[in-house]
KOLDRENDO-151711 format. One record per atom (N, C-alpha, C): residue in three letters; x, y, z. Coordinates in pm, 1 decimal. Example, Ala and Ser with C-alpha at 12.3 -4.5 7.8 and 13.67 -1.06 7.14 Angstrom:
aa=ALA	east=1319.0	north=-569.0	up=780.0
aa=ALA	east=1230.0	north=-450.0	up=780.0
aa=ALA	east=1320.0	north=-330.0	up=780.0
aa=SER	east=1285.0	north=-225.0	up=708.0
aa=SER	east=1367.0	north=-106.0	up=714.0
aa=SER	east=1290.0	north=3.0	up=787.0
//
This chain:
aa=UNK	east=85.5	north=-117.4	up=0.0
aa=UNK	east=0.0	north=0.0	up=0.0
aa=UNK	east=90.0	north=123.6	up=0.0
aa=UNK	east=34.4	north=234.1	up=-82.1
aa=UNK	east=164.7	north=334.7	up=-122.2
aa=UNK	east=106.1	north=426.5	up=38.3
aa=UNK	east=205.8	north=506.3	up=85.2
aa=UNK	east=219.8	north=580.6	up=212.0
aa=UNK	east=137.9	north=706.0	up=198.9
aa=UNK	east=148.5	north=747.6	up=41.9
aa=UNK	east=84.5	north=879.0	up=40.3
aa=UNK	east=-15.5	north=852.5	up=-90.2
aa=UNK	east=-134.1	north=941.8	up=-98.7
aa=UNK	east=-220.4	north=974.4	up=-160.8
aa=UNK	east=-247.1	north=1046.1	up=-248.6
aa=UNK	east=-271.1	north=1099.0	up=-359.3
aa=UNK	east=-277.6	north=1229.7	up=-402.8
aa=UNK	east=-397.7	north=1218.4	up=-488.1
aa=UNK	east=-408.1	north=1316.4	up=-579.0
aa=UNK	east=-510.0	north=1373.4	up=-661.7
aa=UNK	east=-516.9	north=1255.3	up=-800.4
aa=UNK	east=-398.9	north=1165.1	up=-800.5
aa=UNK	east=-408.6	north=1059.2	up=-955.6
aa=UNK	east=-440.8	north=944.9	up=-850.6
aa=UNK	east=-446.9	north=941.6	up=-732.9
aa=UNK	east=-459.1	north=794.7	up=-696.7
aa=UNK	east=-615.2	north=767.3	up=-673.5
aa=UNK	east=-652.4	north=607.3	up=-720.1
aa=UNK	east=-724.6	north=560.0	up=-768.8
aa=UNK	east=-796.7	north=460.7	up=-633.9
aa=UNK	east=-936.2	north=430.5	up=-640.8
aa=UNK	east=-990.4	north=381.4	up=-539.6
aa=UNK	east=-888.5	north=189.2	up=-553.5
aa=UNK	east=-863.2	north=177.3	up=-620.6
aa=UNK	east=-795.3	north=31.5	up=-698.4
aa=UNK	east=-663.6	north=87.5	up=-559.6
aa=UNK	east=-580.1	north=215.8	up=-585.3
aa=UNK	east=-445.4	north=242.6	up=-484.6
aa=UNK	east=-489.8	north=209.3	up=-354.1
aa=UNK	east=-572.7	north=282.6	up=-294.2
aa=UNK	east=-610.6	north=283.9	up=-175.2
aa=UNK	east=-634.5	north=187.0	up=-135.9
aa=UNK	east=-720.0	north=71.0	up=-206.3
aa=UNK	east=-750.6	north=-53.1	up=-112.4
aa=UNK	east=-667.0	north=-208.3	up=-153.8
aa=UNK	east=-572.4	north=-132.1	up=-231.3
aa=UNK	east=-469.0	north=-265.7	up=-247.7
aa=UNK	east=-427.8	north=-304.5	up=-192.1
aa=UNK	east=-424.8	north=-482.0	up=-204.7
aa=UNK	east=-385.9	north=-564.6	up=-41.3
aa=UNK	east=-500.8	north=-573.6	up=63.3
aa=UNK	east=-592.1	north=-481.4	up=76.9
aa=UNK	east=-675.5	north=-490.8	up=158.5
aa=UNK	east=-767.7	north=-579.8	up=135.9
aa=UNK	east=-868.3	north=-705.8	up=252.0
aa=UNK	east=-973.8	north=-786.6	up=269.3
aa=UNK	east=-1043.8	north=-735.8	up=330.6
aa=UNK	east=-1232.0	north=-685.8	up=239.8
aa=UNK	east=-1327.2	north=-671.6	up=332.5
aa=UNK	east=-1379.6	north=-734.2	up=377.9
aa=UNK	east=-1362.0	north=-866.4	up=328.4
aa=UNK	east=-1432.1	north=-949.8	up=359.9
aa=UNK	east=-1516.1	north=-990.8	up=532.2
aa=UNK	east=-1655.1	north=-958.7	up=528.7
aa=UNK	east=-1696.8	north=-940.9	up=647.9
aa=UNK	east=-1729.4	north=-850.6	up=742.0
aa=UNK	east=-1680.3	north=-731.7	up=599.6
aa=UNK	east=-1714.7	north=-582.2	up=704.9
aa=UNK	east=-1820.8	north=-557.5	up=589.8
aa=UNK	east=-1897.2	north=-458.1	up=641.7
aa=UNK	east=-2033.2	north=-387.2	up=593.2
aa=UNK	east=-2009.2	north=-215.4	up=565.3
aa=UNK	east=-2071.6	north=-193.7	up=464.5
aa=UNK	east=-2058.7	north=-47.8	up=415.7
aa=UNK	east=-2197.6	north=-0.3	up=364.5
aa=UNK	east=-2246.3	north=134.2	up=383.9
aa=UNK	east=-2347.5	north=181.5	up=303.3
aa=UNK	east=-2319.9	north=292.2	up=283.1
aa=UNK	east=-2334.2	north=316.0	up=129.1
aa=UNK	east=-2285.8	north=391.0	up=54.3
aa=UNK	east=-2358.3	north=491.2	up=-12.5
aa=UNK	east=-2449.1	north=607.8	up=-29.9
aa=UNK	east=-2513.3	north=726.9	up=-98.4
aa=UNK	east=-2494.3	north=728.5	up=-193.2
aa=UNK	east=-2593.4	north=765.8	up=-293.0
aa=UNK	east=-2509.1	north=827.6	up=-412.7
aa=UNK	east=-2523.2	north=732.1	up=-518.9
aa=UNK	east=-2545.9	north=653.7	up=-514.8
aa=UNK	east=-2478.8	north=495.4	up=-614.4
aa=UNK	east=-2541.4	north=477.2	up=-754.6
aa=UNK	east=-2649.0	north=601.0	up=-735.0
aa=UNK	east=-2783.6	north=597.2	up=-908.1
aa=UNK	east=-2678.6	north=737.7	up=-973.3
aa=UNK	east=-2615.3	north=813.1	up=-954.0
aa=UNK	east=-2562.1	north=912.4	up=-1018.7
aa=UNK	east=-2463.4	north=972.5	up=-1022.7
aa=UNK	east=-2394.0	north=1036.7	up=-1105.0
aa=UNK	east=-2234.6	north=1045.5	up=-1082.0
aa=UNK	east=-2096.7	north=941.5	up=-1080.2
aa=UNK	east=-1995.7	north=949.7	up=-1042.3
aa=UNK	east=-1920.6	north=836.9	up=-1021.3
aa=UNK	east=-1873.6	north=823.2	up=-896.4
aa=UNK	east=-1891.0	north=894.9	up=-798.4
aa=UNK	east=-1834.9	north=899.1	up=-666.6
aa=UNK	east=-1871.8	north=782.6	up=-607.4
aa=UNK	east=-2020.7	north=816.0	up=-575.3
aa=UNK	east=-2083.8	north=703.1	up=-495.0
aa=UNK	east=-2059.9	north=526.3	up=-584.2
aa=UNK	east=-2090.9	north=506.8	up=-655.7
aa=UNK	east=-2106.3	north=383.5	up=-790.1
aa=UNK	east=-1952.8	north=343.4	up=-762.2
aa=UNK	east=-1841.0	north=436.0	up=-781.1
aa=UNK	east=-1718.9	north=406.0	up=-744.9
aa=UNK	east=-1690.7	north=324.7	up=-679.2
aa=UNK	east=-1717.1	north=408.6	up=-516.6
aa=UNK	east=-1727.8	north=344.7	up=-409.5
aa=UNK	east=-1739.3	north=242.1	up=-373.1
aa=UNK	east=-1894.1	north=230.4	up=-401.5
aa=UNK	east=-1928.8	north=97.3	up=-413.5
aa=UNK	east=-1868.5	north=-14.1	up=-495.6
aa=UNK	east=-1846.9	north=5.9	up=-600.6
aa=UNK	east=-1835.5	north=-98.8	up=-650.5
aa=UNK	east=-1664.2	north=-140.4	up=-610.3
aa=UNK	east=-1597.0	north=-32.4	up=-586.4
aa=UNK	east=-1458.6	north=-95.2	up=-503.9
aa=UNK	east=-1446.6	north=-168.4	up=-371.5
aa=UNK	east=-1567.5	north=-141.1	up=-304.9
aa=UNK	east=-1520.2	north=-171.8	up=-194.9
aa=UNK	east=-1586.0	north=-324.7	up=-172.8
aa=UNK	east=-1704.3	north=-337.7	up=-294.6
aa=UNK	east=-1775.9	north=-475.8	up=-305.2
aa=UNK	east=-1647.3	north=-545.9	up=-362.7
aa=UNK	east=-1607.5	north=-497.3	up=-436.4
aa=UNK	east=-1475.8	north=-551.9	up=-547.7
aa=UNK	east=-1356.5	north=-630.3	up=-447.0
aa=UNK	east=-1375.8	north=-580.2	up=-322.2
aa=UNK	east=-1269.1	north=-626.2	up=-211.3
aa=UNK	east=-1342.8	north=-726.4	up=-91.6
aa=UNK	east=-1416.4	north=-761.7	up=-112.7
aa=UNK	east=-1472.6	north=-863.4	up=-61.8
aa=UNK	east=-1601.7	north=-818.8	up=48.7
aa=UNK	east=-1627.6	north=-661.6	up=21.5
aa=UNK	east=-1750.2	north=-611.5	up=152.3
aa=UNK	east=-1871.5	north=-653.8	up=54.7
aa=UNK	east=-1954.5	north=-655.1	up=189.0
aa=UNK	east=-2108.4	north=-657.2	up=170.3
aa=UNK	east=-2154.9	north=-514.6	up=184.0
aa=UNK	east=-2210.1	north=-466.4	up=75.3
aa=UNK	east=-2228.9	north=-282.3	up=49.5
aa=UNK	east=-2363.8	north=-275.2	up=38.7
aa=UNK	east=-2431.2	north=-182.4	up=116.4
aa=UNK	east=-2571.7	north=-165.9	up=78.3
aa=UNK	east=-2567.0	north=-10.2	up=6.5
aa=UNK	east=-2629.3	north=8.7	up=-126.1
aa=UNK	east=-2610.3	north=157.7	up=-163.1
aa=UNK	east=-2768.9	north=203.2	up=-160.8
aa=UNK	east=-2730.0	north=367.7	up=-137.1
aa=UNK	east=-2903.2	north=399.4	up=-142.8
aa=UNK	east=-2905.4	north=476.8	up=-238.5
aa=UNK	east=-3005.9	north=514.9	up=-307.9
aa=UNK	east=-3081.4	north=613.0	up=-425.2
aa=UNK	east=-3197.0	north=668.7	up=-394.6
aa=UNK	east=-3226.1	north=768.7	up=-463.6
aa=UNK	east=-3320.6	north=749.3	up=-451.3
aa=UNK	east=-3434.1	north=754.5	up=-582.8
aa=UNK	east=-3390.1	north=651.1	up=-705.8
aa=UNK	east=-3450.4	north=619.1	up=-795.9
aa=UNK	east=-3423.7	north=510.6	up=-811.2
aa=UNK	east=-3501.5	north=413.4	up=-786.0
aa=UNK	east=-3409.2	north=244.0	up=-769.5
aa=UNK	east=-3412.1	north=179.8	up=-932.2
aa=UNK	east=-3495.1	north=228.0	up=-999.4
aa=UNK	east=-3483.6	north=193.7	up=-1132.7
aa=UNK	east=-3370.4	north=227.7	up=-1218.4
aa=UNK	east=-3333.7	north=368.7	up=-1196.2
aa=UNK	east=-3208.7	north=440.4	up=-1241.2
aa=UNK	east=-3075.9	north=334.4	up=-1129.6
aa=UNK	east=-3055.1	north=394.5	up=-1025.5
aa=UNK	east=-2961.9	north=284.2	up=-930.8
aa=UNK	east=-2938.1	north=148.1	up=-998.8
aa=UNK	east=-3094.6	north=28.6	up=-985.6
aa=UNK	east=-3033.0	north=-100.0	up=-1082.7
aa=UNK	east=-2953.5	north=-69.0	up=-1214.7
aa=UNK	east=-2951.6	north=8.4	up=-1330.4
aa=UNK	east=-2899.5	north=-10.8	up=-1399.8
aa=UNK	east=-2751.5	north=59.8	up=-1370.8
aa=UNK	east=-2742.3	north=150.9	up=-1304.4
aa=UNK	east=-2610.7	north=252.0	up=-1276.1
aa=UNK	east=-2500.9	north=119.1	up=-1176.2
aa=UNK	east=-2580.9	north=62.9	up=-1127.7
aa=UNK	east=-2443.8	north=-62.9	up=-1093.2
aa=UNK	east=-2469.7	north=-207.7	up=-1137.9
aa=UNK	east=-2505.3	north=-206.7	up=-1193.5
aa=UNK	east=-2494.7	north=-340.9	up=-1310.6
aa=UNK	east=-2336.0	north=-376.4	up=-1250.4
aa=UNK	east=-2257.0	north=-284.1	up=-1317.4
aa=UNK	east=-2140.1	north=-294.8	up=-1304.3
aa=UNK	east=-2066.8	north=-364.9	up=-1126.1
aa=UNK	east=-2122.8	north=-287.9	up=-1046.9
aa=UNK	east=-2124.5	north=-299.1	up=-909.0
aa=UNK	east=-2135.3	north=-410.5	up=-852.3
aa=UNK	east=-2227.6	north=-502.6	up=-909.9
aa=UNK	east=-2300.1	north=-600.9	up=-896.6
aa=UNK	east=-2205.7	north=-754.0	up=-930.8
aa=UNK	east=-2210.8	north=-752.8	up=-1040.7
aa=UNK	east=-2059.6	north=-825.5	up=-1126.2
aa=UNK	east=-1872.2	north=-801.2	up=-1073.4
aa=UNK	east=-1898.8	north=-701.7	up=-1030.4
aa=UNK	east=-1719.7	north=-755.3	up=-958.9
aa=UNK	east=-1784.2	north=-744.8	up=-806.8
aa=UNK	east=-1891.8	north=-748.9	up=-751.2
aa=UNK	east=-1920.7	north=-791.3	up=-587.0
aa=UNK	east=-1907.0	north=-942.7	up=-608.7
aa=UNK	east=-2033.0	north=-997.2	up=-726.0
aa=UNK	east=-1965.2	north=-1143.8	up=-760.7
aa=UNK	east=-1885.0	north=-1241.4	up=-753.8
aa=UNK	east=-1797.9	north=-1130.4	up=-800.1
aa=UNK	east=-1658.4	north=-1222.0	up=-921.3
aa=UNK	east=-1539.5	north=-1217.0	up=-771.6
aa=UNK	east=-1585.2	north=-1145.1	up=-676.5
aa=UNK	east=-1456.6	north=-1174.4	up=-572.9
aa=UNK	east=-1526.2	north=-1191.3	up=-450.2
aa=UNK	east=-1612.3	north=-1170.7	up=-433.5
aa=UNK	east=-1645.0	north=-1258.0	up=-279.1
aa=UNK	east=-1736.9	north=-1127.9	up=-206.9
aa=UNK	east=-1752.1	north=-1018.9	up=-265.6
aa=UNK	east=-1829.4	north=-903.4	up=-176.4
aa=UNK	east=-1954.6	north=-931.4	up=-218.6
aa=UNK	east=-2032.9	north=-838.2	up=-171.6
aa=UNK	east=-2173.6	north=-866.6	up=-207.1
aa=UNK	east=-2218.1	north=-741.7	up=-232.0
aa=UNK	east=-2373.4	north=-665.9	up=-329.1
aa=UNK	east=-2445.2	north=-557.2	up=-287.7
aa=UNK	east=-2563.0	north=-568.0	up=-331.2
aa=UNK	east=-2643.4	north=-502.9	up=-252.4
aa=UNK	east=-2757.5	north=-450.8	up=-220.5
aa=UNK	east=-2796.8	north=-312.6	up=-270.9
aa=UNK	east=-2946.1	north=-252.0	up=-291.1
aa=UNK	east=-2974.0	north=-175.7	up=-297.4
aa=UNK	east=-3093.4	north=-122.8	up=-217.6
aa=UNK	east=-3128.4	north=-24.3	up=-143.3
aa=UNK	east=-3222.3	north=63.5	up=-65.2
aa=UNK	east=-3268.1	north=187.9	up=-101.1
aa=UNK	east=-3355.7	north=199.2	up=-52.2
aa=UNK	east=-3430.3	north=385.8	up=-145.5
aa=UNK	east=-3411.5	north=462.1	up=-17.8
aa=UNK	east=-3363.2	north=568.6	up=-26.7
aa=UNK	east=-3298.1	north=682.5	up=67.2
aa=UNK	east=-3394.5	north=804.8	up=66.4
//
């Protein structure tokens, strides 16, 4: 894990090496923009169980499709809730 942070480093930098496996996150945001969707989908990507909220769940399902498929593919999980 690099010591310092900056403005090019990537949610992929920050949680390299790291296992969520077994911790829980809920995350805002996850139907719009890339912040929240990010989030999420990195931190599912590392083995957490993520609940994200929206508040358009129709828009949200399709905005993490993506989210959904690497929670999968490595051992995290997510969920969605209306906020």
């Amino acid at each position: 894990m690099a010591d310092v942070f900056g403005a090019t480093s990537t949610t992929e930098d920050v949680l390299s090496g790291i296992n969520l496996r077994g911790k829980r996150f809920f995350v805002t945001g996850v139907s719009a923009g890339l912040g929240g969707r990010e989030t999420a989908r990195s931190l599912a990507a590392h083995g957490a169980h993520v609940v994200g909220a929206a508040r358009d769940l129709k828009k949200a399902e399709a905005a993490t499709a993506q989210v959904r498929k690497d929670a999968e593919a490595n051992g995290g999980s997510f969920e969605l809730g209306c906020a």
